[in-house]
N, C-alpha and C positions, 0 to 999 in steps of 0.2 A: 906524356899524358895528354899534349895538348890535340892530339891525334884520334885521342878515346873519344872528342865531345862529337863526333857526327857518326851518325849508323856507319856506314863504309868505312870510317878509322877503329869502331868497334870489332867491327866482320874482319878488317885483313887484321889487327892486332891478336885479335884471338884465333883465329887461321896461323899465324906468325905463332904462335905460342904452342899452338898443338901440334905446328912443326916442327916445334925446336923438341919439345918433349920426343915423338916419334924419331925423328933423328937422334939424339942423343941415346935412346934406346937402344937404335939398332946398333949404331956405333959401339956400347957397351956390351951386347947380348955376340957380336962378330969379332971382339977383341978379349972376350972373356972366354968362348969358348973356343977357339983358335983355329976358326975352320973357314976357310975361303970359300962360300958358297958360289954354284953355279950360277950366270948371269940370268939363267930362267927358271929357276927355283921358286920365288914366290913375286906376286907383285907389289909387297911391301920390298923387299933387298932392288924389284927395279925402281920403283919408284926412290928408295934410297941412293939408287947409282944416279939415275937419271938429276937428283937435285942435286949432286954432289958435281955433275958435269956439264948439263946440258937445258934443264926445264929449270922454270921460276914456279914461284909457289901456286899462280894463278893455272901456269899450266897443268902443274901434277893438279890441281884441284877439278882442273876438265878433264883429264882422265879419269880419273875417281869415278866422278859422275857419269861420262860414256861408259865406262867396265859397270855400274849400279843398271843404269839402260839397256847396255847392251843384255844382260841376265835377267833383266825384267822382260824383255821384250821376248825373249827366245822360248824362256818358259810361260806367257801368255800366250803367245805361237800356240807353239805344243798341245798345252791344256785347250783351247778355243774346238780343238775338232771334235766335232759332235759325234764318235766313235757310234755309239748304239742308236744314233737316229739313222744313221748313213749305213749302217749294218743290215738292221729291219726294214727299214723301206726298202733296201735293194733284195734282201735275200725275201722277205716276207710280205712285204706292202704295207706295214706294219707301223702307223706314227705313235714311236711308246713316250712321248708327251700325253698323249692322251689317255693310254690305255694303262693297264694297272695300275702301279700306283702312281705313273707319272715322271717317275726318276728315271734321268737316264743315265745307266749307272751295267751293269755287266750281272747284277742281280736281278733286276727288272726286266731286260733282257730275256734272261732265261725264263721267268716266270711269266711272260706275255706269250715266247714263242713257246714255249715250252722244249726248247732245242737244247741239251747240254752245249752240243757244240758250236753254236751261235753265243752262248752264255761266255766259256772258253776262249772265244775267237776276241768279244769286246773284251772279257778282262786284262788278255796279255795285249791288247792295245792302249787301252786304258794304262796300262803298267807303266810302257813304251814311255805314253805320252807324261809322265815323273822324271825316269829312267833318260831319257835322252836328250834335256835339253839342260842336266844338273853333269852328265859326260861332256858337252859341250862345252859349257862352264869350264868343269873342270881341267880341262884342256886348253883353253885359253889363258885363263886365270889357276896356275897348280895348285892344288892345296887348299885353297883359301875357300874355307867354309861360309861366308857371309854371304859372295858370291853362289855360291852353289844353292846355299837357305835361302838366296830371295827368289832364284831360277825356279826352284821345286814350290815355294809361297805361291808365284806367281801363276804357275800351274797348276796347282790344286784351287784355286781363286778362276781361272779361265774357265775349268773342270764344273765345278758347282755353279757358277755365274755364266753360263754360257753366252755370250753376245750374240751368236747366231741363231738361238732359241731363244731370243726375248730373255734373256738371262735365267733362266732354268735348265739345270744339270742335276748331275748325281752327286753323288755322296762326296765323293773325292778319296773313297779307303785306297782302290787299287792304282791311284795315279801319286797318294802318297806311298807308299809301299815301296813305287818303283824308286821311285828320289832316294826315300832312305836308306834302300838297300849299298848305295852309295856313301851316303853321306855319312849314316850310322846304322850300319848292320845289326848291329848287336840290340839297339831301339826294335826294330823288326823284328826278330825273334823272341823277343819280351810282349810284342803286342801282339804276337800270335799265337 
C-alpha cells in the first residue's frame, strides 16, 4: 500500500489490478472451454499472448491506446469528406450550405438539385463514408466491437461536424446506416 500514496502508484496499481482481472479471465474463459484459439482471432487473446511473452503492462497499455487512435482517426478520415458539397459544386455549381435547408446530407442534395440521381450518388457515398472505415477496423482489430463503435462514432461526429465546412454537416442517417450495417445488422433493419 505504501505505493497507493502518489497519483502514478495509484495509476500503475490499478492498471496492475485490471490486468491481473483480465488475465485471469482469459486464462479461465481458454481453459474452460478447451479450444486453442488462433493467434489473430481477437486482440484481447493477443494482447493476452503478448503479456504472457513478450510486453509489460505499460506497453500492452500503448497499444491499447494506438488501436483506440488508430480507429478514431480512420473514421474522422472518412466522415470529414464533405460528399454533397463536392458533388453540387462540381456537377451543379451549387454551395448546398447555403441553399435549402443548409444540410449537407444526400436529402438536401436531392431537394436543391432536384436530381434523383445526384441525390443517390451522395447517399451511397455517405454510406461508404460508415461502411468503410468500421471494415477497416474490422480487419485489423477481428471482432472486437468497441473498436469498430468508436470508428463508426467517429464518423458520424466528422459527418455532422464537418471541419472543412466551418463544422456544418448533415444529419449523419446514411453514414450511420453504413457502420451498422456491420456492426449490427439487425439494429438497421429495426430502424428502417
Amino acid at each position: 500500500l505504501n505505493d497507493v500514496k502518489s497519483n502514478q502508484g495509484v495509476i500503475k496499481w490499478f492498471a496492475n489490478l485490471l490486468f491481473t482481472i483480465v488475465n485471469s479471465g482469459l486464462q479461465n474463459l481458454y481453459s474452460s472451454v478447451r479450444i486453442r484459439p488462433a493467434p489473430q482471432e481477437s486482440i484481447l487473446f493477443t494482447l493476452y499472448f503478448a503479456s504472457k511473452n513478450y510486453l509489460s503492462l505499460n506497453n500492452i497499455i500503448i497499444v491499447l491506446i494506438l488501436a483506440y487512435l488508430i480507429s478514431s482517426l480512420l473514421g474522422y478520415l472518412f466522415g470529414s469528406i464533405p460528399t454533397a458539397y463536392i458533388v453540387l459544386k462540381k456537377a451543379k455549381g451549387i454551395d448546398i450550405t447555403t441553399s435549402g435547408t443548409g444540410n449537407v446530407g444526400a436529402m438536401n442534395s436531392y431537394e436543391v438539385s432536384g436530381s434523383k440521381k445526384l441525390g443517390i450518388i451522395v447517399f451511397i457515398i455517405d454510406f461508404l463514408k460508415g461502411l468503410i472505415p468500421v471494415l477497416i477496423v474490422f480487419q485489423l482489430f477481428e471482432q472486437n466491437y468497441s473498436f469498430m463503435g468508436l470508428a463508426l462514432v467517429f464518423s458520424i461526429f466528422a459527418h455532422c461536424f464537418n471541419p472543412w465546412l466551418n463544422f456544418k454537416g448533415g444529419r449523419g442517417l446514411a453514414t450511420t446506416a453504413g457502420g451498422s450495417i456491420v456492426i449490427a445488422p439487425l439494429l438497421l433493419v429495426t430502424w428502417v
